[in-house]
C-alpha positions, 0 to 999 in steps of 0.5 A: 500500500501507498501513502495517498498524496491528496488527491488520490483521497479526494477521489477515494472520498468523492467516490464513496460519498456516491455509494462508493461503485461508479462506472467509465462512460465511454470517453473513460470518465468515471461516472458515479451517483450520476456525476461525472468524475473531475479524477484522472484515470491515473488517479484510479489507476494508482488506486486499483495498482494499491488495492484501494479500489477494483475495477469489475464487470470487464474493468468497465465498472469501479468500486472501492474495496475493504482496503479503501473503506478502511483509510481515514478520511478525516480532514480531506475533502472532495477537488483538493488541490493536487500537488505535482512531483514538485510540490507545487499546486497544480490549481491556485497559488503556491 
């Protein structure tokens, strides 16, 4: 398992406040209690690679896993701003 960066949480949290299953429409966009997900599919990517969350049904379907149930979430909210391999915010100002 990986130490989650904040927005790899953030997608974790977004998911599971949409009953924590989602499907890829057909751009590979995550879509989940009918919204679309504002998540790189790197993000979910890294996420299923750590076994926080698995794809299904052909990998057309995503859902969070025992693994991913049991990360604290306290304190991360849904689009924080990610930070890059250089530690500078991707959205805003440093």
């Amino acid at each position: 398992m990986i130490i989650m960066g904040k927005a790899h949480k953030s997608a974790l949290l977004w998911l599971k406040n949409r009953n924590g299953d989602g499907v890829f429409d057909r751009n590979g966009i995550l879509v989940a209690g009918g919204e679309r997900g504002p998540y790189m599919r790197a993000t979910w990517k890294r996420l299923e690679e750590n076994g926080y969350v698995e794809r299904y049904l052909g990998n057309k379907r995503l859902r969070i896993t025992d693994a991913g149930h049991s990360v604290d979430l306290n304190g991360v909210s849904e689009n924080d701003p990610c930070d890059d391999e250089f530690g500078k915010k991707r959205h805003g100002h440093d």
